[in-house]
N, C-alpha and C positions, 0 to 999 in steps of 0.2 A: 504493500500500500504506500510505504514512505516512499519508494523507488517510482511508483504512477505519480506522486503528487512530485518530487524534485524533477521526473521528465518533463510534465507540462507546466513547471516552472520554467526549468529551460526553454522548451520549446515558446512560451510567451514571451519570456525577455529576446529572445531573438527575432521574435514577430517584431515586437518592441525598437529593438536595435534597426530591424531594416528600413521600417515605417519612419522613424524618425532621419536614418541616412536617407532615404527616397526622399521627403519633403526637402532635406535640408539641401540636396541636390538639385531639386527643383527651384525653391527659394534666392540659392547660390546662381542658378542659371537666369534668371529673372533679373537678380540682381544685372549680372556679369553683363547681362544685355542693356539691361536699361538705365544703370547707377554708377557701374563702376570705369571709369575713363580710364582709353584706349588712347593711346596717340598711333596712331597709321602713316606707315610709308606713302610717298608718294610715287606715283605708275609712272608718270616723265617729265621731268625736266621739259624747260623751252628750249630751243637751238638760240643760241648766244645772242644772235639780233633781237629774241621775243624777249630773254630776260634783258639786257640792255633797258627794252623800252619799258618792260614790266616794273623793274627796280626804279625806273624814272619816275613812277604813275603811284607808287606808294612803296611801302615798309615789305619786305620780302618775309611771309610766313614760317612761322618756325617750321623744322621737320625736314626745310631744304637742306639737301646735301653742299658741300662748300663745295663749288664749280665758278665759272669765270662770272657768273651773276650774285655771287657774295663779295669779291671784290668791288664789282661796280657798285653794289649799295654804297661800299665806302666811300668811292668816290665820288658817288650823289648827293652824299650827305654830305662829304666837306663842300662840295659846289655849292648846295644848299647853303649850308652855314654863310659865304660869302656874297649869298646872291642878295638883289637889294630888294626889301621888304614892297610887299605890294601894297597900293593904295586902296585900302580895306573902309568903308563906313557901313555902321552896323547896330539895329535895337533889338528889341525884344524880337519881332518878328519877318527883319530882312535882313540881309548883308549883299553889299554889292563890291567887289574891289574888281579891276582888269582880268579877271580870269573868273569871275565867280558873281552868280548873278542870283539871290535866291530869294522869293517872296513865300511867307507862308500866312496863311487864312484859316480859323478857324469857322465853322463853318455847321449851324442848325437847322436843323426841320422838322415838321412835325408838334406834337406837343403829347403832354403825359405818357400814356405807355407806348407809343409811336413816337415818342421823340430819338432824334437821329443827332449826334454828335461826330462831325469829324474834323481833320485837318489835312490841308491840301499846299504840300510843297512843292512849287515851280521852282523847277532849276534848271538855270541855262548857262553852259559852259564853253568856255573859250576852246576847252583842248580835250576829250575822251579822257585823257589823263588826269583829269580831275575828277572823276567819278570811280570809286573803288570798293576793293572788299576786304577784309578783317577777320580772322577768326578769334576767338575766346581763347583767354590767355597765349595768343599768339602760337597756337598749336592744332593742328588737324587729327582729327580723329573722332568716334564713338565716345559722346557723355564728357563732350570739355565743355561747358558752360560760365559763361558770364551775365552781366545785364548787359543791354546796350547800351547805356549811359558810361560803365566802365570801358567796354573793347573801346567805344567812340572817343571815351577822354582820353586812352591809352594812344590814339594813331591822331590826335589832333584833329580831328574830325570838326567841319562844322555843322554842318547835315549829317545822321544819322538817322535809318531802320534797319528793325531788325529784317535778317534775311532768311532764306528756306530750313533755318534747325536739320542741316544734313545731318547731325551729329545723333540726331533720332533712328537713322534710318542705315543700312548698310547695301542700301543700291544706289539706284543713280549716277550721270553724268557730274563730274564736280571740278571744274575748271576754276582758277581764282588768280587772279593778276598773271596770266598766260602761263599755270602750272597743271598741269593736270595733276589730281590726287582721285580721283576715285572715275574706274571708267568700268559700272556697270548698268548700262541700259534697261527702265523701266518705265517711261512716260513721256510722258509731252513737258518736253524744257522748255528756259528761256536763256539765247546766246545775247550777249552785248559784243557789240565793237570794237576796233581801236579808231574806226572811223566815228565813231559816234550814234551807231546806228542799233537795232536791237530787233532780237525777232524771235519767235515761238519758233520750233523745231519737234519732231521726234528722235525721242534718244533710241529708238532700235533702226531708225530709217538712215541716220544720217552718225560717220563716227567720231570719234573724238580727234583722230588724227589730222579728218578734214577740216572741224571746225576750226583746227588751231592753224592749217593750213590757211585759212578764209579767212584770219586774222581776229578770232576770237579770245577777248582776253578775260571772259567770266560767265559761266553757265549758272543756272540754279533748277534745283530739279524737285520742286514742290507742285505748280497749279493748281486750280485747272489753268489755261489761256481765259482771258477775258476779251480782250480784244484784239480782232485779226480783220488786218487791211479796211481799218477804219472801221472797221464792223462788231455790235459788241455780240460776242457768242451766246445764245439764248439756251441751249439744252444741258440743263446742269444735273439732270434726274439721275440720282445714285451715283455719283463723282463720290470717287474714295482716292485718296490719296498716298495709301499703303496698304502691304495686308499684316501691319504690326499688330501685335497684343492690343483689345479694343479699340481697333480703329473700328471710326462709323462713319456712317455720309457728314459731309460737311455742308452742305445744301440748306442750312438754316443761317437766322438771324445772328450772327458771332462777329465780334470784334476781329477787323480784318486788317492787311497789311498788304500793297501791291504797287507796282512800278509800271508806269504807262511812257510811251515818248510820244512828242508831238512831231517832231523833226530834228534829225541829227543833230544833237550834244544838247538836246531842249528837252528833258524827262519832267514827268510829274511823279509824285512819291505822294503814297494817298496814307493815312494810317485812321481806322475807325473803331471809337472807344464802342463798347458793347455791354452786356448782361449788366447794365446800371442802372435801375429802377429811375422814371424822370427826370433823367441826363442821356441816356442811349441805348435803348435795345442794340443795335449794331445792324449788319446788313447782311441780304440775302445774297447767293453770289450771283444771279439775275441782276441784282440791285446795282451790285459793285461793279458789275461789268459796263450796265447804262451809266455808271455815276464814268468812269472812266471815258466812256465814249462822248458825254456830254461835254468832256473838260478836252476833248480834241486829241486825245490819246488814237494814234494808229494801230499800234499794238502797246498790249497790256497786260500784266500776268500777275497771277496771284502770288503772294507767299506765305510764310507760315500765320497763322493768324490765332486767335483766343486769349491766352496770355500773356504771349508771347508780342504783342503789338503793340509796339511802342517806337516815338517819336522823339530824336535827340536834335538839339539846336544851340548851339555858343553854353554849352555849359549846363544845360538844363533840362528835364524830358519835360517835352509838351504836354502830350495828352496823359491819359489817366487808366494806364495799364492795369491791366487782372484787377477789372472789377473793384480794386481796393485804392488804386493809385501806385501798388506796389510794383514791381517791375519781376519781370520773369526771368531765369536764366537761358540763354540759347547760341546755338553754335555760332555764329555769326553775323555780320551785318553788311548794310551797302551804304557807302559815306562818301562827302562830298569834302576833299579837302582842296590848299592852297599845293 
């Protein structure tokens, strides 16, 4: 009898023992994906003339290997250091100097549970190279987060949004100041320029090799597309945006975040506060696409939105992130410096 009671003592505590390594494996795996920061190699380098222009146009992200475009930073920045300051005037909500032209507007509609809060940055730039991108703590990879008001004070940013949170996801196209770091094809991108120019793309139709051939110096791989060829896209029914752990449609009223251009180096940067009781439900992406189209956006694209959406300007975030005013951590941003 003692010998029946200590086996299925045994045999419990081993039930015991797997159950709780199964969960804690599970848990462990959950985490590893979605908490614990990953820095990732990058897939390739530019050929020496992309990084050249690249290192000219902003700060060279962590993770690069030391090649002939780590030298050149250095010598950009002592250029920099010498070169003579531009003639910058600047308030709460414009700054204009010879290279940088930016008006932003707050901007209501609506009233009590329909009331609509957003704000709508015009920015027109002398040079492509004034429009860039940043990662969170200056490093690429899976779960590196920052706010945007930090990555943006970090790169001297005077314009800042946040950008597509690749740092969620481990697909997608991910091109940033002409680097490529991440080349796996799953949606409908958006390429930017060194011309100034910007366009929706499919990442399984078109590859990364071309775009950088074509002179692409930054992809982001969130949407949907909002507007194409002056047209805003109407069919958003069931748009999902990954097949991560609880993803759902995004097809409702959420505080949203997206980048439209009017004509080459002339971009709109939209950012819409949301879930705020008689300050902003937020927008539907129907909505965001006509709001885009109305402001003469030709093409337009979505990016990460909910918490994550938030507007930085000379030192300050504009609008009024997560619901609280609080800001979200996220992988990245699009910023407009000197």
């Amino acid at each position: 009898m003692n010998n029946k009671k200590k086996k299925s003592k045994r045999i419990l505590l081993i039930s015991l023992t797997l159950s709780i390594a199964t969960v804690g494996g599970i848990l462990y795996g959950l985490a590893d994906r979605y908490l614990i920061p990953h820095v990732e190699e990058v897939v390739a380098q530019p050929s020496t003339a992309a990084a050249v222009s690249s290192t000219a146009s902003g700060r060279q992200s962590a993770g690069t290997t030391k090649t002939a475009a780590a030298n050149t930073s250095t010598n950009t920045e002592s250029a920099a250091s010498t070169a003579p300051a531009v003639n910058a005037t600047s308030d709460d909500w414009n700054y204009k100097s010879d290279n940088v032209d930016i008006s932003i507007k707050q901007v209501e509609t609506g009233t009590g549970a329909d009331k609509m809060t957003y704000y709508v940055a015009d920015v027109q730039l002398k040079s492509a190279s004034n429009l860039r991108t940043a990662f969170a703590n200056n490093s690429f990879g899976r779960n590196i987060t920052e706010h945007t008001s930090e990555i943006a004070s970090a790169n001297n940013a005077i314009l800042a949004i946040n950008g597509d949170y690749y740092g969620f996801r481990n697909d997608g196209v991910v091109i940033r100041n002409g680097t490529l770091y991440r080349d796996e094809p799953a949606r409908d991108g958006l390429a930017l320029f060194g011309d100034g120019t910007m366009k929706s793309y499919n990442e399984e139709e078109v590859s990364a090799e071309d775009l950088l051939a074509q002179g692409v110096t930054n992809t982001f791989s969130f949407g949907p597309v909002l507007v194409k060829d002056g047209t805003a896209v109407q069919d958003f029914d069931n748009v999902k945006i990954d097949t991560n752990f609880g993803n759902r449609t995004i097809d409702e009223a959420n505080p949203r975040t997206g980048i439209g251009i009017i004509s080459p180096n002339h971009y709109v940067f939209v950012v819409v506060d949301g879930r705020q009781q008689n300050y902003s439900r937020g927008v539907t992406l129907n909505e965001f696409a006509n709001l885009f189209e109305d402001l003469g956006a030709t093409e337009a694209y979505n990016l990460d939105g909910g918490g994550s959406s938030t507007m930085y300007f000379m030192g300050r975030v504009v609008n009024s992130p997560g619901g609280k005013g609080q800001e979200r951590g996220v992988s990245d941003i699009i910023y407009v410096g000197e």
